[in-house]
ROGU-334343 format. One record per residue (C-alpha): residue number from 1; x, y, z; residue in one letter. Coordinates in steps of 0.25 Angstrom, whole numbers. Example, Ala and Ser with C-alpha at 12.3 -4.5 7.8 and 13.67 -1.06 7.14 Angstrom:
<pts>
[1 [49 -18 31] "A"]
[2 [55 -4 29] "S"]
</pts>
This chain:
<pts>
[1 [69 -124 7] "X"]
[2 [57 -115 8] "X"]
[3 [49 -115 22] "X"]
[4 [35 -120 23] "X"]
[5 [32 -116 37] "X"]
[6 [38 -107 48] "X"]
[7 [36 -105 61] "X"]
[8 [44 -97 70] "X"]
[9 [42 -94 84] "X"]
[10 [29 -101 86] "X"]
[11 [21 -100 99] "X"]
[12 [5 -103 100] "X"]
[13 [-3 -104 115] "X"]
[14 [-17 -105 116] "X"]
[15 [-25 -101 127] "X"]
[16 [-32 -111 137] "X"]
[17 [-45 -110 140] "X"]
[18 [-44 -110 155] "X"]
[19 [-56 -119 156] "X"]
[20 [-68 -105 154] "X"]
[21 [-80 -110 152] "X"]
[22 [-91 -101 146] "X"]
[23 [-98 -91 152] "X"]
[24 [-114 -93 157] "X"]
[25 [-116 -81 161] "X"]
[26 [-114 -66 157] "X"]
[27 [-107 -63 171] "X"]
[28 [-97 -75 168] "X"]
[29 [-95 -72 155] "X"]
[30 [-91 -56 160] "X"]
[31 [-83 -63 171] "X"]
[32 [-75 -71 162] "X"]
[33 [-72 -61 151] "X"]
[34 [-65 -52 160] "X"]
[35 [-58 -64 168] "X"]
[36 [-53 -69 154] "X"]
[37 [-49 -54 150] "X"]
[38 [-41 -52 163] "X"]
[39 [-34 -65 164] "X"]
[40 [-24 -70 153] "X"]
[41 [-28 -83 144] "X"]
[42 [-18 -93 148] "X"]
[43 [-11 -99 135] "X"]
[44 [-3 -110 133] "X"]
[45 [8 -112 123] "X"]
[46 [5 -123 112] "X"]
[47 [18 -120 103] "X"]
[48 [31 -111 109] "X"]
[49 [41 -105 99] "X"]
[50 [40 -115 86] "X"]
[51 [49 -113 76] "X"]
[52 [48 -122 64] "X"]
[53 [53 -123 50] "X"]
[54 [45 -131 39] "X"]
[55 [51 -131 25] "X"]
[56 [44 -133 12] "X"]
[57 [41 -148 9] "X"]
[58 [46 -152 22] "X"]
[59 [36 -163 31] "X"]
[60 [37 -157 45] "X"]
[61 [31 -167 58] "X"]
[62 [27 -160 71] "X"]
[63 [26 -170 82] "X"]
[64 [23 -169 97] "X"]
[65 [13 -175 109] "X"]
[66 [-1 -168 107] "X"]
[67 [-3 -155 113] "X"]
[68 [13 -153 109] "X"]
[69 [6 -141 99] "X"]
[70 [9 -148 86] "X"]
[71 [-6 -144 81] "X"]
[72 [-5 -130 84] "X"]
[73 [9 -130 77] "X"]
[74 [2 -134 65] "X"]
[75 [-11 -124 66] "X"]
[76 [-1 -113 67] "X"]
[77 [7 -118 54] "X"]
[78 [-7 -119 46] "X"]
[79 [-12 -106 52] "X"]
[80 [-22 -110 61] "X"]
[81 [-16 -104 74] "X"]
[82 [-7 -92 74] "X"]
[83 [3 -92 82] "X"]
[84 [5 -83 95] "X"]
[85 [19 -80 91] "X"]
[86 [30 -83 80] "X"]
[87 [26 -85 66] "X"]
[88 [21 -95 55] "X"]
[89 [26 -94 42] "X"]
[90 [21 -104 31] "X"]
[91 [23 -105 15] "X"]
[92 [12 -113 6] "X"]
[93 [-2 -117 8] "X"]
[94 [-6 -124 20] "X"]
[95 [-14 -134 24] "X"]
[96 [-18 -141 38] "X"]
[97 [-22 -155 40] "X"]
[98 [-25 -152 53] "X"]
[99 [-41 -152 59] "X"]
[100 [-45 -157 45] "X"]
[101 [-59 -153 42] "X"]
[102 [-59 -145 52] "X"]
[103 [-63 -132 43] "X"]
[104 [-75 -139 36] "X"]
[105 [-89 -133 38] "X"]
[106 [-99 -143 43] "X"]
[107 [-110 -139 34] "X"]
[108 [-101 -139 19] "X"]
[109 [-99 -152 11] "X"]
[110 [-86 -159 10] "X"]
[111 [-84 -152 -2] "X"]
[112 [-86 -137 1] "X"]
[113 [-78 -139 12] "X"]
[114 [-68 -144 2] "X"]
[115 [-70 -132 -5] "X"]
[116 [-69 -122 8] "X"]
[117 [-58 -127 16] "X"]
[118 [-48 -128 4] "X"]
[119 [-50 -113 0] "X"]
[120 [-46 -110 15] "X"]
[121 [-34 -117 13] "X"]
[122 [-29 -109 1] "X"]
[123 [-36 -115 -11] "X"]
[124 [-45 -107 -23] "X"]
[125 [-58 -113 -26] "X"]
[126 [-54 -118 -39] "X"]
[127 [-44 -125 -33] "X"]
[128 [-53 -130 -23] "X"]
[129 [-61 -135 -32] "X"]
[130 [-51 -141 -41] "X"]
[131 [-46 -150 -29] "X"]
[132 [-61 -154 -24] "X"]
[133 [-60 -167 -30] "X"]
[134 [-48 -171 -25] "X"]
[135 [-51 -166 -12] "X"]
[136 [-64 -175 -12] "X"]
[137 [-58 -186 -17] "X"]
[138 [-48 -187 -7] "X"]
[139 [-55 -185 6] "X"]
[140 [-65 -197 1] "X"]
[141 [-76 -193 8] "X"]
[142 [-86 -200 -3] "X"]
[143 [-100 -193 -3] "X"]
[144 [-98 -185 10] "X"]
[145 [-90 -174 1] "X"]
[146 [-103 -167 -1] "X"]
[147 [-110 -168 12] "X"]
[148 [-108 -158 23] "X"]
[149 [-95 -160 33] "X"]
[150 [-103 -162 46] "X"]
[151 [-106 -176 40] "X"]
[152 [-93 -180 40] "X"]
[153 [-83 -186 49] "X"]
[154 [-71 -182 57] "X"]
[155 [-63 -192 46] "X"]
[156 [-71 -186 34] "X"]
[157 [-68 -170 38] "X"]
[158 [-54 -174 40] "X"]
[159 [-53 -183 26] "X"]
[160 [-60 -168 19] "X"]
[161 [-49 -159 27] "X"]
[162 [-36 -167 24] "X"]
[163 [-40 -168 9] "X"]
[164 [-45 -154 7] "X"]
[165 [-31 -151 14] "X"]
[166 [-22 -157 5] "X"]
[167 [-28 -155 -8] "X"]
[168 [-25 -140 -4] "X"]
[169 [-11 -142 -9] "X"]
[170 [-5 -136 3] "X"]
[171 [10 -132 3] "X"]
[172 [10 -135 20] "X"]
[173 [2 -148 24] "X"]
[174 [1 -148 40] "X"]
[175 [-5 -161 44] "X"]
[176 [-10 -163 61] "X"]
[177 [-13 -176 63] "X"]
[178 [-20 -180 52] "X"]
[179 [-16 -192 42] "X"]
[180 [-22 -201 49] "X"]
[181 [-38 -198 45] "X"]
[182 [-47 -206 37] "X"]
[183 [-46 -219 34] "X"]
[184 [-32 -227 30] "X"]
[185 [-34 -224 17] "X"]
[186 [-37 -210 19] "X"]
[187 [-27 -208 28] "X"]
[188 [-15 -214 19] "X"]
[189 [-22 -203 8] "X"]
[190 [-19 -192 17] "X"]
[191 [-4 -198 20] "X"]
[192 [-1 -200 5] "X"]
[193 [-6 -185 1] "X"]
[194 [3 -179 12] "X"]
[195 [15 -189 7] "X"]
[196 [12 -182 -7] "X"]
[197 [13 -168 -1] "X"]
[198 [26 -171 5] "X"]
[199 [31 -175 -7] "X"]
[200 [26 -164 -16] "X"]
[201 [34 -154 -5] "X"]
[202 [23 -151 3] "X"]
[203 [26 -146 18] "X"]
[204 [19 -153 28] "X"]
[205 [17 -152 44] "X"]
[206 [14 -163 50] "X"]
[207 [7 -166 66] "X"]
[208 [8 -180 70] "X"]
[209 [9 -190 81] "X"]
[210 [14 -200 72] "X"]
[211 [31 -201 72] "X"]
[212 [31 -210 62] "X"]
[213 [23 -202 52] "X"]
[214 [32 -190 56] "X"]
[215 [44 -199 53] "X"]
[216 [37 -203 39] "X"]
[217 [36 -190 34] "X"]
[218 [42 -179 40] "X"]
[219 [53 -171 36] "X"]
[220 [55 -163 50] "X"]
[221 [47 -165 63] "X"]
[222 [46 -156 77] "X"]
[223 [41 -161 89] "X"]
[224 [32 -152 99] "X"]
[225 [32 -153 111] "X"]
[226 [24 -145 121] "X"]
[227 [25 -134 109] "X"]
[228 [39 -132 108] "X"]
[229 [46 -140 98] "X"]
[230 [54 -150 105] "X"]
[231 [62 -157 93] "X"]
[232 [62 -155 78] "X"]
[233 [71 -162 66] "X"]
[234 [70 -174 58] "X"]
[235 [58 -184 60] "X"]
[236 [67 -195 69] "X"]
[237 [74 -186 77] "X"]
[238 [61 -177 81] "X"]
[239 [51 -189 83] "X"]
[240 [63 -198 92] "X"]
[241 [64 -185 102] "X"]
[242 [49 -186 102] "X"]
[243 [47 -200 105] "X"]
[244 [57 -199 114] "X"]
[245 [50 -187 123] "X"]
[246 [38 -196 122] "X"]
[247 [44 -207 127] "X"]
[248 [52 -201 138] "X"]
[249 [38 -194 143] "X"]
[250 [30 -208 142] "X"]
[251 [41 -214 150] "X"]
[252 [40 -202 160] "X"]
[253 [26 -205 162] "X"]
[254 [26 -219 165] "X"]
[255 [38 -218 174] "X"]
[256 [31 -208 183] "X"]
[257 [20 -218 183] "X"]
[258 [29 -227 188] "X"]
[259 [31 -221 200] "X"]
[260 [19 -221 205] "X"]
[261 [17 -229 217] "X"]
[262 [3 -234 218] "X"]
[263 [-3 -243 209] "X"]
[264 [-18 -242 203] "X"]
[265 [-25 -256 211] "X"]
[266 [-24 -268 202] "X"]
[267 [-10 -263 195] "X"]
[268 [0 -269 207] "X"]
[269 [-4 -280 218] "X"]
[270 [4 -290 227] "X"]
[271 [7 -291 240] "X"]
[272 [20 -282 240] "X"]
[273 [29 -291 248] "X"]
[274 [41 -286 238] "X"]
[275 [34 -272 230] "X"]
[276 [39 -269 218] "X"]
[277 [42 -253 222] "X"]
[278 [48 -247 208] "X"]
[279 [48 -251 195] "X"]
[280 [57 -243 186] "X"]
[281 [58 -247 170] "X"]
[282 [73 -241 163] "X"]
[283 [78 -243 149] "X"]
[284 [92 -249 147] "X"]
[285 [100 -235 150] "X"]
[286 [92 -236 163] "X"]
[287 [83 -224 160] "X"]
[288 [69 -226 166] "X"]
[289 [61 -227 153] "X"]
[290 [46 -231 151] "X"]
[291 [45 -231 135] "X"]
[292 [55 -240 128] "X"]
[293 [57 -242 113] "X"]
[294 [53 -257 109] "X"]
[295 [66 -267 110] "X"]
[296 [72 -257 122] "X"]
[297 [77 -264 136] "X"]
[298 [69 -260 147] "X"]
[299 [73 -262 163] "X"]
[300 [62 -263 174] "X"]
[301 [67 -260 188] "X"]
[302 [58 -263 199] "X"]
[303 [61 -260 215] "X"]
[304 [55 -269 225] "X"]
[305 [53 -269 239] "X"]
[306 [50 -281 249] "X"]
[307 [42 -280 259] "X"]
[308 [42 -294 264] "X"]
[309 [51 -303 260] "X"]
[310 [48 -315 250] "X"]
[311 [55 -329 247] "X"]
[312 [53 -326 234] "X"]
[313 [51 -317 223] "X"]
[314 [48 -315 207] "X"]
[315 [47 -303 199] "X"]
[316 [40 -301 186] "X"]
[317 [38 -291 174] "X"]
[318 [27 -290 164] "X"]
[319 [25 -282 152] "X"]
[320 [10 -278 145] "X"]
[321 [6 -271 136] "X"]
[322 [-4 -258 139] "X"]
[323 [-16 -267 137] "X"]
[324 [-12 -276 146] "X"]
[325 [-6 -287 137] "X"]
[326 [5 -295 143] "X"]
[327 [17 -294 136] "X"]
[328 [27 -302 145] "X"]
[329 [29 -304 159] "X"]
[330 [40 -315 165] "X"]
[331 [46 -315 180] "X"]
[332 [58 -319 187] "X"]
[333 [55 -332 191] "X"]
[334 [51 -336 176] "X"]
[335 [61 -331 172] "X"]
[336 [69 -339 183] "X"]
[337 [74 -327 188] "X"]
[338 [82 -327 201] "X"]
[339 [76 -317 211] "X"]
[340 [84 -314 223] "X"]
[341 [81 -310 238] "X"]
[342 [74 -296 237] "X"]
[343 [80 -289 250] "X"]
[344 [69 -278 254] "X"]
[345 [72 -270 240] "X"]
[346 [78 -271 228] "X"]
[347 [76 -272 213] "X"]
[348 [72 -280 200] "X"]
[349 [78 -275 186] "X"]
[350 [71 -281 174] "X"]
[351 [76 -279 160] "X"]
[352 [68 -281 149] "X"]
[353 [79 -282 138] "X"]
[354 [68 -279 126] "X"]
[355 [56 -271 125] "X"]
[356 [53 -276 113] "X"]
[357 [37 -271 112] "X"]
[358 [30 -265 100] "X"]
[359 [25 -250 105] "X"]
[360 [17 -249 118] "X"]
[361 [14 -248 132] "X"]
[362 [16 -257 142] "X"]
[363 [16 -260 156] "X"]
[364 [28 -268 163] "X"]
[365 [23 -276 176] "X"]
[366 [30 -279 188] "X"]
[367 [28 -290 199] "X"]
[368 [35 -297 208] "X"]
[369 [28 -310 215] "X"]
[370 [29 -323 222] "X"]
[371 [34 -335 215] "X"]
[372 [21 -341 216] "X"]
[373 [16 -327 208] "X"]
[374 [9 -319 222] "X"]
[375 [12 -306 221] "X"]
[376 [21 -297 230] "X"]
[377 [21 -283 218] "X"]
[378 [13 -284 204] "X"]
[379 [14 -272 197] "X"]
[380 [5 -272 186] "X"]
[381 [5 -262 173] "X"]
[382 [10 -251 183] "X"]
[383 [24 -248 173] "X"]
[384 [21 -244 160] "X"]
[385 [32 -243 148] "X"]
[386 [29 -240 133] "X"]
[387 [37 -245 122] "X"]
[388 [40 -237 109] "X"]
[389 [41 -240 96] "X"]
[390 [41 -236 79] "X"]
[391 [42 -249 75] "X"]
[392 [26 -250 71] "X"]
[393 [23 -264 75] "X"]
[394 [11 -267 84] "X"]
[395 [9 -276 95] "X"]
[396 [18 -280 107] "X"]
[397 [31 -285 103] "X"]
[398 [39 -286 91] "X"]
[399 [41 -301 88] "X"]
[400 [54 -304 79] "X"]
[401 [52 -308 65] "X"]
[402 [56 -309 51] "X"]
[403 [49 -308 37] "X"]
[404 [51 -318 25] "X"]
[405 [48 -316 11] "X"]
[406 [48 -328 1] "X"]
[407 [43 -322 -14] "X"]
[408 [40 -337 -21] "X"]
[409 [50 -331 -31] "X"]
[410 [62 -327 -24] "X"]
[411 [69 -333 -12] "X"]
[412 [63 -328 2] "X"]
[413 [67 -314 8] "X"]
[414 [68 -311 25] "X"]
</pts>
């Protein structure tokens, strides 16, 4: 299949500014010319050797944590940075839904900028003006077509640029971030225009955040990742390694926060008789994990210490939500429970057999108390944990359920 887009050997740095500020007077301005001659620009690399392949007709889905240098990527495809080494190679027009509106002078209508930033991007006049209406007619700005762009809004410039882009015709459609503008009605437009390009052979880039649009719609995604590429292949292999490095990095936070030993006032309290001294959360390989998917097992282990010791004992758990919403907290001795003597140390192991929570963060709460509820060691929303999930539901829990359907004409369909 012909290729649409080649790069080969890609690398781009930019220089960093090193904090100068202007000069105020002509013997600083002197002064710091010749330091800035003397001393090399430090430059940090933003892509490293990217090699990349796009055929004709395919959807290709760049995905990475910001700053991975997925926008630079995409400038250097549409021409808008060069790159400091390799080359860039592309076949067919272009056209980049990128800082829509961004080329659109102040002081020209809606329509003469129409008329301007469609000729930059590879069309005649008489095509221009062949296509006018159209372009008009889809961006939907009403009356304001005619008055100056200072006027308009953020959304307006941007509802201009996306239909003055694909009204171009472009062979290559690079798309940053930007299907989401405009009203629903505007937005679902935009998606349906795109769906037509894809299916009239169009090749298209696409930088998102959202897996599941990527999933959608493309053909072949890479993930970037500090500006290397880290993974590239089919939509579902490529996006599971990335949620899976995000994961492993979240849980890596939250498992260095619980190690910390001192507690922000209000957050633990009691009199430390027996002191919780650990608090350890493992899956059910045993792995220490802070980010489970919805429905895993999760195992809480917390060490204790007694520092004097009590008749009796009772050890609790709670779960909440990020905002504070209790989700469910029981204890050993409702639960009837059976604690045993605790000897100066030891350890409680609770397994919670289901996690079964809609997408999230939580906090998971540990106590131990008195039977009469004084406290010897609350710890309170110290051990966070985040639960993942596609499934697309909102709320806290997925509550089992069924449909049933009974036409008046037909017998009833579950």
């Amino acid at each position: 299949m012909p290729v649409a887009i080649e790069l080969v050997d890609i690398s781009k740095r930019f220089r960093l500014q090193g904090g100068h500020s202007q000069p105020t007077t002509l013997k600083s301005a002197v002064v710091d010319f010749f330091l800035r001659r003397a001393a090399s620009p430090e430059r940090f690399a933003v892509l490293q050797d990217i090699d990349l392949l796009v055929e004709q007709g395919r959807t290709l889905g760049i995905i990475g944590r910001n700053g991975s240098g997925k926008s630079t990527l995409l400038k250097l495809i549409a021409g808008i940075y060069r790159p400091d080494a390799g080359r860039v190679v592309t076949h067919g027009r272009i056209a980049a839904l990128i800082e829509l509106g961004a080329g659109f002078h102040p002081e020209l209508s809606g329509r003469e900028n129409i008329i301007i930033n469609a000729m930059m991007l590879g069309l005649s006049r008489r095509e221009v003006l062949a296509r006018v209406d159209k372009i008009i007619d889809f961006a939907d700005l009403g009356g304001f077509i005619d008055e100056p762009t200072r006027v308009y809004s953020s959304g307006m410039y941007m509802r201009l640029g996306f239909s003055v882009a694909i009204h171009v015709d472009p062979d290559i459609l690079l798309i940053d971030e930007v299907l989401a503008i405009g009203d629903e009605s505007f937005a679902k437009k935009c998606t349906d225009r795109i769906s037509e390009f894809r299916r009239r052979g169009k090749t298209i880039v696409l930088v998102t955040h959202d897996t599941g649009l990527v999933q959608r719609w493309c053909d072949d995604v890479i993930w970037l990742d500090g500006g290397i590429v880290r993974a590239s292949g089919s939509p579902k292999k490529v996006i599971d390694l990335y949620h899976q490095a995000i994961a492993e990095q979240e849980s890596d936070v939250l498992a260095q926060s619980y190690r910390t030993t001192e507690a922000e006032a209000g957050q633990r309290w009691g009199n430390r008789q027996v002191e919780i001294v650990r608090v350890r959360l493992t899956d059910r390989d045993g792995q220490e994990r802070y980010v489970y998917e919805s429905g895993e097992s999760m195992t809480a282990t917390f060490a204790y210490r007694v520092a004097k010791p009590v008749s009796e004992s009772v050890f609790s758990f709670a779960i909440l939500r990020a905002d504070g919403l209790w989700i469910y907290s029981t204890n050993t001795a409702l639960r009837q429970v059976i604690v045993p003597a605790l000897g100066a140390t030891g350890e409680v192991t609770l397994t919670v057999e289901r996690l079964d929570l809609l997408v999230g963060s939580y906090f998971f709460d540990v106590a131990v108390h008195a039977p009469d509820g004084a406290p010897y060691d609350y710890h309170s929303r110290l051990y966070g944990f985040t639960i993942r999930s596609d499934s697309g539901e909102i709320g806290v829990a997925p509550l089992p359920h069924r449909w049933r359907f009974q036409p008046a004409d037909e017998g009833s369909v579950d």
